[in-house]
N, C-alpha and C positions, 0 to 999 in steps of 0.2 A: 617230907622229902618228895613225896609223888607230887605234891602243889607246885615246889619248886623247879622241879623238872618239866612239870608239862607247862612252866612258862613261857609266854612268847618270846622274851628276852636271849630267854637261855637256847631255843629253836634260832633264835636269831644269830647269836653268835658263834655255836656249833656249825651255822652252813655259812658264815663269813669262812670262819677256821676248814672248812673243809674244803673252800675254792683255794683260800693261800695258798693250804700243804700242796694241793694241787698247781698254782702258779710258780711255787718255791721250789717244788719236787721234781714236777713232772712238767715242765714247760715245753712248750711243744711250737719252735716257729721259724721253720723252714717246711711244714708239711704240704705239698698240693701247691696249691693255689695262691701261698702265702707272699713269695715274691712278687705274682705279679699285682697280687692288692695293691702292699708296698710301692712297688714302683707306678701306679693311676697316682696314691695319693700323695705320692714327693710328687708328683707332675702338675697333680693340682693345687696342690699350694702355692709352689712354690714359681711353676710358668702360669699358673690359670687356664691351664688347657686339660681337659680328661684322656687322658693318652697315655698309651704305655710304648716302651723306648723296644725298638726296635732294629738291631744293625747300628747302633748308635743313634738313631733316628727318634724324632719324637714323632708318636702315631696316634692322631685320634683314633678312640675306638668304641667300640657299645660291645664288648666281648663279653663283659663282667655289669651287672644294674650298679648303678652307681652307688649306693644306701650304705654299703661298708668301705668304699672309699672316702666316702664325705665321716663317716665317723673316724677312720683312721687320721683322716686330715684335719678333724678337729682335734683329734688326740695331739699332734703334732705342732698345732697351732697352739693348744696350751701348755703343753710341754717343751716347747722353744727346740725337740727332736724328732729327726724322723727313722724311717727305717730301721735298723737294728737295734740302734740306740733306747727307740721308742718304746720297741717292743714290752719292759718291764708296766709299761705305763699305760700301753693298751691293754695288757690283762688285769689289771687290777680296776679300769673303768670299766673293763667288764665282768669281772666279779662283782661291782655295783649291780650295773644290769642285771646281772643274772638270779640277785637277790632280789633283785624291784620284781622282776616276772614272778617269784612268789607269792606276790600280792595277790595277781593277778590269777595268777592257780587258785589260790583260796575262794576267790570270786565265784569263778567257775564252779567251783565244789558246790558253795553255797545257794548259788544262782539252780543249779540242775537239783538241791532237795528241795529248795523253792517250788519250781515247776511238776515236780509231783505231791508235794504238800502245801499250801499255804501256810498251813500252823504249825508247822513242824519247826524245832528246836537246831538254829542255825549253830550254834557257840560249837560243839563236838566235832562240828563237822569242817567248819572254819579252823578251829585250830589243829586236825588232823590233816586236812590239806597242806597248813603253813610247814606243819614237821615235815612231810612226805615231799612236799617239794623242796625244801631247805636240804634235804639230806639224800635226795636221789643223787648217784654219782655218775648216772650216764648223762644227766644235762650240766654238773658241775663241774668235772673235768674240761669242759669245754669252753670253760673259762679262761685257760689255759693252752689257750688253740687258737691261734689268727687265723680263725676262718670265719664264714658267716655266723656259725650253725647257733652260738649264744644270740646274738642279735634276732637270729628269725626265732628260736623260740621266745625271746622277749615280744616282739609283735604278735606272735601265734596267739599268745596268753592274750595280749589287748583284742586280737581279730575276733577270737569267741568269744568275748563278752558281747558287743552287739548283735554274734551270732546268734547266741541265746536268746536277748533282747528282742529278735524280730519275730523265733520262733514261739514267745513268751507273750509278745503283743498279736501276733495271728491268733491265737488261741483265743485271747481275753478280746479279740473283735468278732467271734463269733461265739461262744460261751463266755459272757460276762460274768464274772463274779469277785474278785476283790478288782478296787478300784489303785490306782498310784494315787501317792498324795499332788502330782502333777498333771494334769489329763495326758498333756502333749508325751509326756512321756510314753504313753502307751501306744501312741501310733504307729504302727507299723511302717508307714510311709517313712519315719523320721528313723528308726533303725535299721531302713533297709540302708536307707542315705549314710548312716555312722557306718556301716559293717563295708560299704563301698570304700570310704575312706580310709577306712584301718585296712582292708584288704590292698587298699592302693598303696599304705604304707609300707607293709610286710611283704609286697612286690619289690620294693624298692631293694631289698635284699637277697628275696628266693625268687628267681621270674617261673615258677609254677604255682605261686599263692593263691591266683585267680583259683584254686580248686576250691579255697576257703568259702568265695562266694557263689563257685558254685554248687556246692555243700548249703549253704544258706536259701537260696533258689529250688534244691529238693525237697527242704525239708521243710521250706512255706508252703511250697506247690504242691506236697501232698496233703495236706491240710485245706489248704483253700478250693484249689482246685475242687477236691472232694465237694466242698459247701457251696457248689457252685460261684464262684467270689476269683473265677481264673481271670476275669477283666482286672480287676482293684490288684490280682498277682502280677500280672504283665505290668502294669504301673511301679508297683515295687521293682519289678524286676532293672526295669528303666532309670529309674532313681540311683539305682545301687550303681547300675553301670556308667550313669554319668558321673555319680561322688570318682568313682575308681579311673574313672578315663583322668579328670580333672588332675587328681594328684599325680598321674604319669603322662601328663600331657608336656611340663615342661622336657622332658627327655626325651618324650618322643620329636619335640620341636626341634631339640638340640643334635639331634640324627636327622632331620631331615636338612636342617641346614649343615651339619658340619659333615655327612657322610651320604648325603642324598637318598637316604632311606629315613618315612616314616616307620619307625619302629618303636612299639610299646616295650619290646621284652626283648633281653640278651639272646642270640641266637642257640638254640638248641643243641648243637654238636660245638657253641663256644669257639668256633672259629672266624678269623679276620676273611673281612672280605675279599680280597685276593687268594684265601688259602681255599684248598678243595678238602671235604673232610674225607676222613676213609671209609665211606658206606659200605664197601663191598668187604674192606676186612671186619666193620663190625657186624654187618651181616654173618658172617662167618664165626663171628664168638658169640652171635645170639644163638648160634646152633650147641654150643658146649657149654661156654662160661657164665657159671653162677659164685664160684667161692672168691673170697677177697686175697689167696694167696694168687689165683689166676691174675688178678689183676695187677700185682708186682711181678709175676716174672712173662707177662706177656705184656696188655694193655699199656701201660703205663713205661715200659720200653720205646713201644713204635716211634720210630725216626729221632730218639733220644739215646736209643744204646745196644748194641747187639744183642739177639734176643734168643737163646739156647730152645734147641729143639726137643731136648729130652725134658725141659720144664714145662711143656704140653703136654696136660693128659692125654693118655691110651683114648679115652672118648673122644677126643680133639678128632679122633679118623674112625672110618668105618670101614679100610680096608687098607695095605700097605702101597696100593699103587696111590690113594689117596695122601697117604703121609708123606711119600715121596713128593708128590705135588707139593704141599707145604712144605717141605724141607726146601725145596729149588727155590720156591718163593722166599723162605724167609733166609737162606744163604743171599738170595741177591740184595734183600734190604740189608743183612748185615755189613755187606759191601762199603755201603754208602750211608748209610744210617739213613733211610731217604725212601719211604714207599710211592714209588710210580702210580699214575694213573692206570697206567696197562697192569700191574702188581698186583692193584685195591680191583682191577674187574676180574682177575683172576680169581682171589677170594671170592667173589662175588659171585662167580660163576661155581667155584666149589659148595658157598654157601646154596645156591638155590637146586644143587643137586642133591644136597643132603638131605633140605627141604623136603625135595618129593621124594625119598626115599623114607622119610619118617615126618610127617607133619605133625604129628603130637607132639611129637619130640621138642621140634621148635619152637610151636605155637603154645603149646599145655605145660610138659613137662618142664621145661628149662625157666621158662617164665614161674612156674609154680616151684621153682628149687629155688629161684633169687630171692621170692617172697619170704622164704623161710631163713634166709641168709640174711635179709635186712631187717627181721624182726626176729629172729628168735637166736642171738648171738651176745656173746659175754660183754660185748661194747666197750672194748680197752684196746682198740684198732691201734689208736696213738700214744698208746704206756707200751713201755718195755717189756714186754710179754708175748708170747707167743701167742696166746689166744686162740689155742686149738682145743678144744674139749676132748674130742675122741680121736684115737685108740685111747681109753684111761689107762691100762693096763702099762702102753709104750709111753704114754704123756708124764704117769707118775712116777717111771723108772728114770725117766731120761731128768726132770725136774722135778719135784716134789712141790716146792713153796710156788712154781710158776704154774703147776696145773692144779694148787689150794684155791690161789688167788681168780683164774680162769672159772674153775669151776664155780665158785662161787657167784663169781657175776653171774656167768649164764644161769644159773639157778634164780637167783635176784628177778634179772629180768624176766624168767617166766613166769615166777609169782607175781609179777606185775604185773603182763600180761593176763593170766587168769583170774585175775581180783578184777582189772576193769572190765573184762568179761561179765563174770558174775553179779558186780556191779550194774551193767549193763541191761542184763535181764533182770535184776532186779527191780531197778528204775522201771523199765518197760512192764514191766507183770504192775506195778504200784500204782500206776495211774495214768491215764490217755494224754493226761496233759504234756507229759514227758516224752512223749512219743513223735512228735515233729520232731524234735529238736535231737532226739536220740536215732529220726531216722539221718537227719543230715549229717552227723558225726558218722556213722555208720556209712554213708555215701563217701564222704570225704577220703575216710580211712581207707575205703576198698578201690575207689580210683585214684586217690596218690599210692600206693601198693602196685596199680597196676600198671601207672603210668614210669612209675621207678624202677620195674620189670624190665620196661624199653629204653631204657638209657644206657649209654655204653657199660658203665662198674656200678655194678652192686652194690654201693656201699651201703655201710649202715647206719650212718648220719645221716643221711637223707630222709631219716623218718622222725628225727628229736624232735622236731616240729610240733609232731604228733602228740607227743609228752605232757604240755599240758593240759589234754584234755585225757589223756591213759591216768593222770598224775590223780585229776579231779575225782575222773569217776572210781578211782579207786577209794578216794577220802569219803566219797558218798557214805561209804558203806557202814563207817560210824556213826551212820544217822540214825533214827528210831527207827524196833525191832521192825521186817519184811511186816505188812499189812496191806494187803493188795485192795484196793478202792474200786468202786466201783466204776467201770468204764463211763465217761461224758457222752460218746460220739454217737 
């Protein structure tokens, strides 16, 4: 029975069966972003134009990278449906995908006991990666979610293999010891170039990817760098960045002529170019808001639906002549549905006083509350569930089976979290060979963490990304027993 079970088969169709129940159950596609994908890929299929409809109008635009419109529109174009109709059809090709980046998971497992042992016994570790990614439910439900975040961790999975790939060939070009049955394989020059391209790919989807290669870039350059070898890294560096320019040069082309901006990447704050964004009121939530209820009853309101002032927290103010200012403000947008320029400097002016009134606060504290809101959260944002862990006491009174199911996740994901942890120093204590490659993941992870601190919401999809590499190094751990090797360096 144990033989039967630890099938690859039976892992196989266990995590088909758990994205269905999830497509069948719990489908999810009016969230966020979801219309206006929709509405780019009816535009491109169907006029050939990348634009989304605006006032009735069709509007070129670069608001969104193109990489999930062009998948949506091939969904479309094979299913002879668009738009709502589609929607059964896009989730279930990407329930495909999101099975294929399984593959890709095990790789990475594999590839990372690789680089701390040569002779070490892949099979354990290979096949507890494929279970652990088949049956994770914080990247399977999102199967079931028209939005990017399956697609970018599909790419994610492909970006880290040549990730490893370059940190695996810097090694073996300055400590030689097994050889590839290919030579060219080994060159570093040739997986800077792949990791460029796959980063240019999984651009095409999430325009912060480029942290991927430069994740790659750290964890060459402290290795070579070190061996004196920073010329042969700057060449790599070079490489990578023309593989990555090359695959988003068509888009950037297609902006320059169709919008007269060269631009690589969708705009940061997501706004058309005649619109002005709200700096001064996000200034102003970078001073409070970290939790994802903040972001339904404030952000996600602005100039969309009157916005109640009792659903700001007491911390929102730091005195009552200050609340009042926010109250007057947020009465006159309720007016119009519509924040002024002169509105957005007012925030901006209450944010930069609060500023100097507590600059920890802003700068430390708030940024370090989101960090813990986008990683260490029950990740059922978009299931029916409240998804509040504490008060347990008021959570298990008021629901019982909604704060089983909460609690559990959040439990889940910490245990995930602290396996790839341990995992991590495991690897790192094992063998130096491991240690490039464990510093770039390490790099990546702490500036996408920090870079998603400064972004208007907090959410917690922003970091699935991250998944199949938490996913990998957790499968490590079923490798042969801790033996620590002797450092190379």
């Amino acid at each position: 029975m144990k033989r039967v079970l630890s099938h690859p088969l039976i892992a196989l169709a266990l995590g088909i069966w758990l994205r269905l129940f999830f497509v069948l159950r719990y489908p999810v596609g009016t969230e966020g972003d979801t219309p206006l994908y929709e509405d780019i890929a009816t535009n491109w299929l169907k006029r050939h134009v990348y634009a989304m409809t605006v006032d009735a109008a069709i509007t070129p635009t670069d608001v969104r990278m193109p990489g999930y419109p062009a998948f949506l529109s091939l969904v479309y174009w094979l299913s002879g449906h668009v738009g709502m109709v589609a929607r059964t059809s896009v989730m279930l090709a990407q329930v495909a995908i999101d099975v294929a980046a399984c593959f890709f998971v095990a790789w990475l497992a594999g590839w990372m006991l690789l680089l701390a042992d040569n002779a070490a016994r892949q099979g354990p570790v290979l096949k507890a990666a494929f279970w652990i990614a088949l049956l994770c439910p914080f990247t399977a439900n999102y199967s079931a979610v028209l939005l990017t975040e399956c697609l970018g961790v599909f790419f994610a999975a492909i970006a880290f293999v040549p990730f490893l790939g370059w940190t695996h060939a810097s090694w073996e070009s300055i400590f030689p010891s097994q050889k590839w049955p290919l030579e060219w394989k080994s060159s570093p020059a040739f997986w800077a170039m792949l990791s460029g391209f796959c980063v240019g790919l999984m651009t095409l989807f999430r325009p912060e990817s480029p942290l991927v290669l430069l994740a790659g870039w750290v964890g060459t350059g402290w290795l070579q760098i070190r061996h004196g070898k920073m010329a042969i890294w700057l060449k790599q560096v070079v490489l990578s960045v023309a593989m990555f320019g090359a695959v988003l040069s068509p888009w950037a082309i297609r902006n320059a002529i169709t919008l007269h901006e060269f631009r690589f990447l969708a705009p940061k704050d997501a706004n058309l170019p005649s619109e002005h964004p709200p700096y001064g009121f996000m200034a102003w939530e970078k001073t409070w808001l970290y939790r994802m209820s903040d972001c339904y009853a404030v952000t996600w309101k602005l100039n969309e639906e009157p916005i109640n002032l009792e659903d700001i927290p007491q911390r929102a103010f730091d005195s009552e002549s200050e609340k009042s200012q926010v109250a007057a403000l947020i009465e006159q947008h309720n007016q119009s549905l519509n924040l002024t320029q002169e509105q957005d400097a007012a925030f901006g002016q209450i944010a930069k006083e609060r500023t100097a009134r507590h600059p920890l606060r802003t700068r430390l504290w708030i940024p370090f509350q989101r960090a813990l809101t986008i990683w260490f959260t029950p990740r059922i944002e978009l299931l029916p569930f409240v998804g509040n862990v504490f008060p347990l006491n008021q959570n298990w009174e008021d629901d019982r089976s909604d704060q089983l199911v909460t609690s559990g996740f959040f439990l889940l994901n910490v245990f995930c979290l602290v396996l790839a942890f341990v995992a991590f120093w495991r690897l790192w204590k094992w063998n130096a060979r491991a240690r490039p490659a464990l510093v770039g993941i390490a790099a990546y992870l702490c500036v996408r963490t920090a870079f998603l601190t400064t972004v208007e919401a907090p959410e917690p999809r922003y970091v699935l990304v991250c998944y199949p590499v938490i996913l990998a190094l957790v499968a490590t751990l079923f490798g042969k027993p801790f033996r620590p090797q002797q450092a190379m360096e």
